[in-house]
C-alpha positions, 0 to 999 in steps of 0.5 A: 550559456542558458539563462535559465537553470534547468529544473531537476526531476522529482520522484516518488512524490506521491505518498500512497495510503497503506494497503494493509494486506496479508494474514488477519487470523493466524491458525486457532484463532476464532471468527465471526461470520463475515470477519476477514481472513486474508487480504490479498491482491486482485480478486 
């Protein structure tokens, strides 16, 4: 028999920031230069 107990595993412990992407002005809406339309992944 072992001594020790054997240590469970954790997982997803790392809670990330939020990413906030998709859509930011929908169709009609109006934009100044330089707001954002889309976030997206990547370039």
């Amino acid at each position: 028999m072992s001594t020790k107990k054997s240590g469970g595993s954790a997982k997803n412990l790392k809670d990330s920031q939020p990413q906030y992407l998709g859509i930011k002005k929908t169709d009609g809406q109006t934009v100044k230069v330089g707001q954002i339309i889309l976030r997206q992944r990547g370039t």
